[in-house]
ZADO-1210 file (C-alpha; in nm, 4 decimals, padded with zeros to 6 digits):
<atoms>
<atom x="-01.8489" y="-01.7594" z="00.1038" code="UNK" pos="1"/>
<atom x="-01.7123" y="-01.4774" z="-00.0891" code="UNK" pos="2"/>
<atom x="-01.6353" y="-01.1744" z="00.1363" code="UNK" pos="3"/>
<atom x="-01.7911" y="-00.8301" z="00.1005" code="UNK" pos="4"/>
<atom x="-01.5863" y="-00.5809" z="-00.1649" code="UNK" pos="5"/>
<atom x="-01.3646" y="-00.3509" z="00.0422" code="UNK" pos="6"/>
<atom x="-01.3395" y="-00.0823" z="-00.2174" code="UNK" pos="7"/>
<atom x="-01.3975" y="-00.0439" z="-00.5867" code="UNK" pos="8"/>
<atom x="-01.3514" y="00.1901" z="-00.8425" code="UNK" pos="9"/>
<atom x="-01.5519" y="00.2924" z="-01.1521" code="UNK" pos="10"/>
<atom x="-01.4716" y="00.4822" z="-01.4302" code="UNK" pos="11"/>
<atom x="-01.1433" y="00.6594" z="-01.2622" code="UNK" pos="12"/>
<atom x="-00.9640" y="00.8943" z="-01.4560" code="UNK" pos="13"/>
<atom x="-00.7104" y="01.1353" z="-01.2990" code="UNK" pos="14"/>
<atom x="-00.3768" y="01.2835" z="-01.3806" code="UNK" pos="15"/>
<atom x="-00.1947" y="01.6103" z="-01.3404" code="UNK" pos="16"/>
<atom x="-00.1930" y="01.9542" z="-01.5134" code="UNK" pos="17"/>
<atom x="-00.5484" y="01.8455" z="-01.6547" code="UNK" pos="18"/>
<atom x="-00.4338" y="01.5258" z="-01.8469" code="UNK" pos="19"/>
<atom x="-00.5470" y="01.2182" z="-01.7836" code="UNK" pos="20"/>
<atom x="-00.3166" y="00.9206" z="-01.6782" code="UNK" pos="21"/>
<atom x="-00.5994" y="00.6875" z="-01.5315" code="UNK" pos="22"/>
<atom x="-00.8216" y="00.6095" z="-01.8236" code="UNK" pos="23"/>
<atom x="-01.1659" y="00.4969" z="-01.6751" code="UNK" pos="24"/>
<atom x="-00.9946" y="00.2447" z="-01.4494" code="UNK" pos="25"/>
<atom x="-01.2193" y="00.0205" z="-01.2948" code="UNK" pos="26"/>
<atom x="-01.0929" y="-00.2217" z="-00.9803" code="UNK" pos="27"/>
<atom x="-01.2826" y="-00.4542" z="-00.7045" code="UNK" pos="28"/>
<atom x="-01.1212" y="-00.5498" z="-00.3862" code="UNK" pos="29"/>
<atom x="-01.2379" y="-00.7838" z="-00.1222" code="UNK" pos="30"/>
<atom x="-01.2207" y="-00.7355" z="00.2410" code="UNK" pos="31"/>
<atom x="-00.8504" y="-00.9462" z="00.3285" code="UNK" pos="32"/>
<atom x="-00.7179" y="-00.9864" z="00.0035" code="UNK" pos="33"/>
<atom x="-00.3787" y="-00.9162" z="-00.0993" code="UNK" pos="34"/>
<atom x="-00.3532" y="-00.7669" z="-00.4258" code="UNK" pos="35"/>
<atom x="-00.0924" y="-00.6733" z="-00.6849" code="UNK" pos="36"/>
<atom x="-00.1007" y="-00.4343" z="-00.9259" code="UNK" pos="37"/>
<atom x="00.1888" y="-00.4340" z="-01.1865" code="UNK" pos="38"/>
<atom x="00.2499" y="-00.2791" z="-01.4808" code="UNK" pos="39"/>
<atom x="00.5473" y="-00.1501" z="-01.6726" code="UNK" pos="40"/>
<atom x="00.6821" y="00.1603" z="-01.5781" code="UNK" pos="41"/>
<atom x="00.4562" y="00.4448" z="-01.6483" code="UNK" pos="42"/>
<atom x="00.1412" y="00.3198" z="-01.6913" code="UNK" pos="43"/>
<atom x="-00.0047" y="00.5162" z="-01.3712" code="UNK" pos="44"/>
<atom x="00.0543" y="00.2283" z="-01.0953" code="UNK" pos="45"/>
<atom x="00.1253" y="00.5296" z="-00.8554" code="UNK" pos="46"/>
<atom x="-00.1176" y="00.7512" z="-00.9657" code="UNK" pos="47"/>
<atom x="-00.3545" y="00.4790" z="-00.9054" code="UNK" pos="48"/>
<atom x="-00.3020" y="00.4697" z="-00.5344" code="UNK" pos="49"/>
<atom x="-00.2028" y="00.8627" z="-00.4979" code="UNK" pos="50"/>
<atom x="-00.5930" y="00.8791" z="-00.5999" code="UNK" pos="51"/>
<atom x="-00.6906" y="00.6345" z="-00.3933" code="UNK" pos="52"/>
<atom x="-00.5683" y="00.8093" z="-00.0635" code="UNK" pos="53"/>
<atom x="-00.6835" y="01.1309" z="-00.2405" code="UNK" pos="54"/>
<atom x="-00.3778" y="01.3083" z="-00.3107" code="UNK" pos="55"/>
<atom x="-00.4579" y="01.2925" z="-00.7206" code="UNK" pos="56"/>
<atom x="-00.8344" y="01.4034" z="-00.7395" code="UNK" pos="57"/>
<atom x="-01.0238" y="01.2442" z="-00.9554" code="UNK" pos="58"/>
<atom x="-01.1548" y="01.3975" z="-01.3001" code="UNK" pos="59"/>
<atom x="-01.4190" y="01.1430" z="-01.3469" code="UNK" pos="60"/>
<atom x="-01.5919" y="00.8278" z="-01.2101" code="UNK" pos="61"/>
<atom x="-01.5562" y="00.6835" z="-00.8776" code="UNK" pos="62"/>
<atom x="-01.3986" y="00.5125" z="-00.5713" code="UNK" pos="63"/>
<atom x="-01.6114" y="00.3064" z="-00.3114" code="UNK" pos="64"/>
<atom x="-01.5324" y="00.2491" z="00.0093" code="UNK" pos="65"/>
<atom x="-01.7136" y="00.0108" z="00.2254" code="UNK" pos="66"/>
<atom x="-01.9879" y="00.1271" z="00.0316" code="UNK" pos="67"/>
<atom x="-01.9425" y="00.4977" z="00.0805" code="UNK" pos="68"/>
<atom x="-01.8078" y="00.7208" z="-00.2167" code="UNK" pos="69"/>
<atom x="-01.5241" y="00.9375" z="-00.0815" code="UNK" pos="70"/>
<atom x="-01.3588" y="01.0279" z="-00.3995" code="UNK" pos="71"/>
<atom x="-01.4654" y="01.4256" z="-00.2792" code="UNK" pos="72"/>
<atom x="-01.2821" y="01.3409" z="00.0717" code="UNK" pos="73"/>
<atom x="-00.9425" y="01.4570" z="00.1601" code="UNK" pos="74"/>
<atom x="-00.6599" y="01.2273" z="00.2008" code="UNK" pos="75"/>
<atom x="-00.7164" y="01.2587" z="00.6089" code="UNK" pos="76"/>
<atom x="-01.0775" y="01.1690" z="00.6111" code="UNK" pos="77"/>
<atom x="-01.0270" y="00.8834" z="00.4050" code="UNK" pos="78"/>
<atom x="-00.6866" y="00.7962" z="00.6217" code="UNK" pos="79"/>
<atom x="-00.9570" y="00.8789" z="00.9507" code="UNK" pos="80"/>
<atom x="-01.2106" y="00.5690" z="00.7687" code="UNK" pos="81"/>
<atom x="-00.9508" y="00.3102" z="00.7466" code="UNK" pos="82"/>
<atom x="-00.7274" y="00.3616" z="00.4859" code="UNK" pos="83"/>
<atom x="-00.3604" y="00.3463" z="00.5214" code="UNK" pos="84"/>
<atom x="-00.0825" y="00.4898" z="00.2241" code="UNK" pos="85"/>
<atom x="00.2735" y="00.3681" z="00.2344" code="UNK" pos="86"/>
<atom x="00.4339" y="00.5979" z="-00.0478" code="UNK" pos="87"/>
<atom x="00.6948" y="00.5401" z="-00.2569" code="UNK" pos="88"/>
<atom x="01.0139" y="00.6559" z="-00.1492" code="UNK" pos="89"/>
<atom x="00.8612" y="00.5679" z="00.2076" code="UNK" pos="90"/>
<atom x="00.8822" y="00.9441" z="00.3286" code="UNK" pos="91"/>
<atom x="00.9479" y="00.9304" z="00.6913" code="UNK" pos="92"/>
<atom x="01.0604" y="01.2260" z="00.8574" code="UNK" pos="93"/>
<atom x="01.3961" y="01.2068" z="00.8812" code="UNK" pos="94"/>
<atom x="01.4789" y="01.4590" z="01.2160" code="UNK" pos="95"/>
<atom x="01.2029" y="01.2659" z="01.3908" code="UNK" pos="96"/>
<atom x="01.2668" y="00.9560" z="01.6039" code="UNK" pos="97"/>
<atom x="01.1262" y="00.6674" z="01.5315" code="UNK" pos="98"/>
<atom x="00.8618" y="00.6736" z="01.8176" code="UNK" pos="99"/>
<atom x="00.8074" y="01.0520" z="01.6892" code="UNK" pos="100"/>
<atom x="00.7370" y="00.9147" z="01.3392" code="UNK" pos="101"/>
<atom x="00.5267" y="00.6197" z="01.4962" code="UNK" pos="102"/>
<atom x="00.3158" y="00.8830" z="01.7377" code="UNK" pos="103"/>
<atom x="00.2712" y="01.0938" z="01.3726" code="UNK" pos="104"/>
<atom x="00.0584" y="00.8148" z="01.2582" code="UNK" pos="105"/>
<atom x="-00.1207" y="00.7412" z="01.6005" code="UNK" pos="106"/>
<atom x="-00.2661" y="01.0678" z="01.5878" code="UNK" pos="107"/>
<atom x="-00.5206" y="00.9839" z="01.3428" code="UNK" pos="108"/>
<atom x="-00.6522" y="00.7452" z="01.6420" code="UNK" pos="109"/>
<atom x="-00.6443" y="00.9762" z="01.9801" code="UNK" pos="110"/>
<atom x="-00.2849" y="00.9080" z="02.0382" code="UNK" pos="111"/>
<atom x="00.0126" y="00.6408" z="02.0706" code="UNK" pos="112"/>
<atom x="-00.0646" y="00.3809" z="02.3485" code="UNK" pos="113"/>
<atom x="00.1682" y="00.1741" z="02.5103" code="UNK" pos="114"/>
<atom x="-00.0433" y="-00.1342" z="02.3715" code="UNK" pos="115"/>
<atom x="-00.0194" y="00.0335" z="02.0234" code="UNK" pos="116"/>
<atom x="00.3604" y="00.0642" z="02.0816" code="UNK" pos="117"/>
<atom x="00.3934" y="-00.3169" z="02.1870" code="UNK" pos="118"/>
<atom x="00.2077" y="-00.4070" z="01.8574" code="UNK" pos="119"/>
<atom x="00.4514" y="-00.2128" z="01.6522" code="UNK" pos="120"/>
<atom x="00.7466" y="-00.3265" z="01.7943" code="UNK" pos="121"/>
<atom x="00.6439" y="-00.7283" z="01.7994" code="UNK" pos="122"/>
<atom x="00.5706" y="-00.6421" z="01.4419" code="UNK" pos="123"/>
<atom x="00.9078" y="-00.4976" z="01.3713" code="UNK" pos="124"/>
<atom x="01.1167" y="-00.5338" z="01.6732" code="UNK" pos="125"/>
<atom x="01.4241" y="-00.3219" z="01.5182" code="UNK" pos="126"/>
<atom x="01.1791" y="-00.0254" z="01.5231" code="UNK" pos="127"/>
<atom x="01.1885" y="-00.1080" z="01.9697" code="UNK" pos="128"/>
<atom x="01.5970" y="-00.1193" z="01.9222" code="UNK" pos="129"/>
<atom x="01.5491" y="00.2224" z="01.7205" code="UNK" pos="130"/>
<atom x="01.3104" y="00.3961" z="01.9541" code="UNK" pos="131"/>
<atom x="01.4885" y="00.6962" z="02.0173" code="UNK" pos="132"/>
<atom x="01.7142" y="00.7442" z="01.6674" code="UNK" pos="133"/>
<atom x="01.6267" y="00.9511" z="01.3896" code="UNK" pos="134"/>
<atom x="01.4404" y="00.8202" z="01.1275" code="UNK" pos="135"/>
<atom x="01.6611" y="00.9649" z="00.8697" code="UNK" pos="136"/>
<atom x="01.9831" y="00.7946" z="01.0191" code="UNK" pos="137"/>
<atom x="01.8561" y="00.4310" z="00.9489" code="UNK" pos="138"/>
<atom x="01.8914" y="00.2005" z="00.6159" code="UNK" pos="139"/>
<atom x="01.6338" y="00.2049" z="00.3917" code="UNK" pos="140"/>
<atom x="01.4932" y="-00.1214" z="00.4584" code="UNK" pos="141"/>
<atom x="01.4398" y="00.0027" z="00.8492" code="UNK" pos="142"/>
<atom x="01.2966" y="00.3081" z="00.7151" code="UNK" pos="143"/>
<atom x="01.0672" y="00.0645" z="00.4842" code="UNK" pos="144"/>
<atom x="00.9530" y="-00.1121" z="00.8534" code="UNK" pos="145"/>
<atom x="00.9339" y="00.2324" z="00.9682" code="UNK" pos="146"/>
<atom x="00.6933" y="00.3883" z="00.7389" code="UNK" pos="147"/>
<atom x="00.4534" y="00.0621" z="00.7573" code="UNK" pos="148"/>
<atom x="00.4637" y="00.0821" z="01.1202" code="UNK" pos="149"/>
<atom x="00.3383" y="00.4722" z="01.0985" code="UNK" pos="150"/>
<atom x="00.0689" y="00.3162" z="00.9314" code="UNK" pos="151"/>
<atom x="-00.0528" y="00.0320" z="01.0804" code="UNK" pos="152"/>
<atom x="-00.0521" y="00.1852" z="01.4418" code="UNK" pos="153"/>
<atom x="-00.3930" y="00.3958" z="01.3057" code="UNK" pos="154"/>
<atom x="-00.5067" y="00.0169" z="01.2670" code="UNK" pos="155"/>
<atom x="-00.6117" y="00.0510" z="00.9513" code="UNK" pos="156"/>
<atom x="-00.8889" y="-00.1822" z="00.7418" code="UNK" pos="157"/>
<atom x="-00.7088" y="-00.1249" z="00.4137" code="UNK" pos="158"/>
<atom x="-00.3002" y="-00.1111" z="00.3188" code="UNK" pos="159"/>
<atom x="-00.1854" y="00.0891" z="00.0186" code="UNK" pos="160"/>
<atom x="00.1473" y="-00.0055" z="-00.0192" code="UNK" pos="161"/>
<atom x="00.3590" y="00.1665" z="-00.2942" code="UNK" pos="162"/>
<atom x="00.6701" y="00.0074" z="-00.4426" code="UNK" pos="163"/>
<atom x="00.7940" y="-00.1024" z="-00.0726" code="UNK" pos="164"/>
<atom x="01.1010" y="-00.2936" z="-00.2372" code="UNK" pos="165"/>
<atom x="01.2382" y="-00.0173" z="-00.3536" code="UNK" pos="166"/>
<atom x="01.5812" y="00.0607" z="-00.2718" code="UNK" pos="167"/>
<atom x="01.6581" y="-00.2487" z="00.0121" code="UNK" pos="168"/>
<atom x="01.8240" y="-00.5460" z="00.0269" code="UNK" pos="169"/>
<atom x="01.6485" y="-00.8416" z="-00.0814" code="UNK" pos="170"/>
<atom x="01.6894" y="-01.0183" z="00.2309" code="UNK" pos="171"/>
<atom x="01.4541" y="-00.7337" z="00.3875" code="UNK" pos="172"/>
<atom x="01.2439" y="-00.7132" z="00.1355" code="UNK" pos="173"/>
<atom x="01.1619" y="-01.1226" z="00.2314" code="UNK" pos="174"/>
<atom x="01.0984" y="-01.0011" z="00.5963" code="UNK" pos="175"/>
<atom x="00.8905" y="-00.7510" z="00.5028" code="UNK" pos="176"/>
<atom x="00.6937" y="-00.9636" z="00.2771" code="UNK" pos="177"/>
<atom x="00.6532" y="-01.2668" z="00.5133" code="UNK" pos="178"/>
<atom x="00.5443" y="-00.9704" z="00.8106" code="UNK" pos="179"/>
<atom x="00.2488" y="-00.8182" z="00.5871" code="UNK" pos="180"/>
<atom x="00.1521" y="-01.1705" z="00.4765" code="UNK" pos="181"/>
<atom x="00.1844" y="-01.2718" z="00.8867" code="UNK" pos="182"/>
<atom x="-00.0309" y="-00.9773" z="00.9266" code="UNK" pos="183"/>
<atom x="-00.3025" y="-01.0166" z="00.6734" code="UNK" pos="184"/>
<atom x="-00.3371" y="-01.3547" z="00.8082" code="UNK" pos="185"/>
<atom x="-00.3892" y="-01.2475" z="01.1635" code="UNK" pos="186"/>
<atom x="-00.5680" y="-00.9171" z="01.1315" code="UNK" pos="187"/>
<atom x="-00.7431" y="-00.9752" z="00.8129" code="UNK" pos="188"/>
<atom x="-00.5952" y="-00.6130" z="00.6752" code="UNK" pos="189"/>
<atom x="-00.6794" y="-00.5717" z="00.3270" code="UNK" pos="190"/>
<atom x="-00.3220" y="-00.4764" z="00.1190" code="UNK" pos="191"/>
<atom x="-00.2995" y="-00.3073" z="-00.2441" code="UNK" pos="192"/>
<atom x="00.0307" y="-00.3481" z="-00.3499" code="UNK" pos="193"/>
<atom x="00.2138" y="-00.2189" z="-00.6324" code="UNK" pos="194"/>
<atom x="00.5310" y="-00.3653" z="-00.7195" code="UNK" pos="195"/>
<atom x="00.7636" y="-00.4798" z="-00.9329" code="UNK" pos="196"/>
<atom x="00.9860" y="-00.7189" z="-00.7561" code="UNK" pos="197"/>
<atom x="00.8730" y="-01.0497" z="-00.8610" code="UNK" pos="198"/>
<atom x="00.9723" y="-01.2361" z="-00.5890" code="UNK" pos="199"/>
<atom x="00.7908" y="-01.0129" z="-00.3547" code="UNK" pos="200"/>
<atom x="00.4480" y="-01.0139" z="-00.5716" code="UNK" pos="201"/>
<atom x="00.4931" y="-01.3776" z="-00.5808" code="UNK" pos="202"/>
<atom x="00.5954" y="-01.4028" z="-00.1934" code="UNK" pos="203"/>
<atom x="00.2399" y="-01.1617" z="-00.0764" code="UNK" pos="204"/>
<atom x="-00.0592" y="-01.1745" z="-00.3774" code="UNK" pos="205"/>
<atom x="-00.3382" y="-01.3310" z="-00.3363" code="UNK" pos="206"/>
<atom x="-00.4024" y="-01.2068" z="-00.7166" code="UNK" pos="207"/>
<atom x="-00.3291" y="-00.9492" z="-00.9676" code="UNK" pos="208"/>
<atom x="-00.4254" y="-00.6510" z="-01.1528" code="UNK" pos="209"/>
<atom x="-00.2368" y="-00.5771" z="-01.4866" code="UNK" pos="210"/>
<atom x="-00.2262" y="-00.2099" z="-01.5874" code="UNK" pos="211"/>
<atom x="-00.1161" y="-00.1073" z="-01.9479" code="UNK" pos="212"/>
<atom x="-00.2148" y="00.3253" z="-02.0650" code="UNK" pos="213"/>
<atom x="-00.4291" y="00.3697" z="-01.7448" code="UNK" pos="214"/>
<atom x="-00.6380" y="00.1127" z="-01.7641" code="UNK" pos="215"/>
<atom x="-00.6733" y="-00.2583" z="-01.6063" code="UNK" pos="216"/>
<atom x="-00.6031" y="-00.4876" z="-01.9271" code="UNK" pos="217"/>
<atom x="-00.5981" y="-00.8649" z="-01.6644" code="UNK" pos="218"/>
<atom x="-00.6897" y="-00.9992" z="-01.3295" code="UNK" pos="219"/>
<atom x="-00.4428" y="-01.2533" z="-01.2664" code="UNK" pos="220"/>
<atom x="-00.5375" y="-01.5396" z="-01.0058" code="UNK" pos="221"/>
<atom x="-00.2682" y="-01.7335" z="-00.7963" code="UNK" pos="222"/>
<atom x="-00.1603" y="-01.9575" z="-01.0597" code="UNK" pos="223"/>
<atom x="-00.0581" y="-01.7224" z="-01.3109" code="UNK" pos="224"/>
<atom x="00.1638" y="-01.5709" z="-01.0821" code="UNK" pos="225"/>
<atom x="00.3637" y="-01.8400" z="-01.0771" code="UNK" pos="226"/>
<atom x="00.4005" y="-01.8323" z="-01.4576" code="UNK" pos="227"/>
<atom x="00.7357" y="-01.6841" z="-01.4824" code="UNK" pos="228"/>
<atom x="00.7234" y="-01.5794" z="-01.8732" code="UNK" pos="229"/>
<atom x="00.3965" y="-01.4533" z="-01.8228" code="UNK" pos="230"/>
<atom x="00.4765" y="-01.2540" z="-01.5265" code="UNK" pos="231"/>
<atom x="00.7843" y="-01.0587" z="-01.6657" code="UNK" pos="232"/>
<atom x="00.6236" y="-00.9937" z="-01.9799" code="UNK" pos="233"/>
<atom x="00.3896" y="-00.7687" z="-01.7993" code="UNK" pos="234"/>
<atom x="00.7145" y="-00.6301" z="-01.5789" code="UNK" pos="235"/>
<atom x="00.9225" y="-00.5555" z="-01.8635" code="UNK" pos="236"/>
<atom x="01.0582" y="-00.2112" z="-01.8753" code="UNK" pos="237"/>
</atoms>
């Protein structure tokens, strides 16, 4: 039996300074899927999920959640319904401790527990060895843990996760893969990545959405991912 779509756009088109950079973009997710979306650089991959949280409003069309359009909601009602947003860059805040940067993102749920705390740390136990640092003193792959962790402690239903191999070491970047895939597995969390490290893609989709101009040009299934010409073709710079 097929699960129930998660969220689902229609017709999106957003940008910045009143140009459009999403071109009618249309996208259908299913509750505990893990999908890509990859595209060369450019083609709006991050715009896609800035409008997704809401921090790119939409010009046209529409975004669905759970059945519910919320493309007039504010990135905190929509992060208040479920929906969590790893940025690029990961953003943590850098004078904050760890459990600071953790209790940030608990807020949106009454507060950091000590159960929620547990669940963090057994996710990513160096964040428990890190309690008390600054977030802005740790490697970027720790910061990468980090700024999931601020996430998933709002337990969220859905995972926007922007570009999370960006600036680690690849050996991380395998943790952090095999930890979300862990996750999805045992929470059923649904996860939107975008990426362009193949070996991550390959390591965490379920699928994958192909973006060229704006617009979703391929849906991918599990066995094209593992076509290698096929794959960086659509990567290429």
């Amino acid at each position: 039996m097929r699960k129930e779509v998660i969220l689902n756009t229609v017709g999106l088109r957003a940008g910045y300074g009143g140009k459009p950079v999403l071109q009618g973009l249309e996208i259908e997710v299913r509750e505990g899927e893990i999908v890509a979306v990859i595209g060369r650089n450019g083609v709006g991959k991050s715009t896609l999920m800035k409008s997704l949280i809401g921090l790119v409003p939409p010009m046209d069309g529409s975004i669905v959640f759970r059945g519910e359009a919320i493309e007039a909601l504010p990135a905190f009602r929509r992060a208040r319904l479920g929906i969590g947003y790893v940025p690029q860059g990961r953003d943590v805040f850098p004078r904050l401790s760890v459990g600071e940067n953790i209790a940030v993102g608990a807020a949106i749920k009454g507060g950091l527990t000590d159960a929620g705390k547990q669940q963090i740390i057994e996710t990513f136990p160096i964040l428990g060895e890190r309690w008390s640092q600054p977030a802005g003193t740790m490697s970027g792959g720790q910061q990468q843990q980090l700024a999931i962790g601020r996430v998933l402690i709002a337990d969220p239903d859905l995972i926007l996760l922007d570009e999370p191999s960006e600036g680690i070491q690849p050996n991380i970047v395998q943790d952090i893969a095999r930890d979300m895939v862990a996750l999805n597995r045992k929470t059923g969390v649904t996860i939107i990545l975008v990426e362009q490290n193949l070996d991550m893609i390959r390591a965490m989709a379920q699928r994958c959405y192909v973006m060229e101009k704006g617009r979703i040009v391929a849906d991918l299934d599990r066995s094209a991912l593992d076509d290698e010409a096929e794959m960086r073709r659509h990567l290429a710079v």
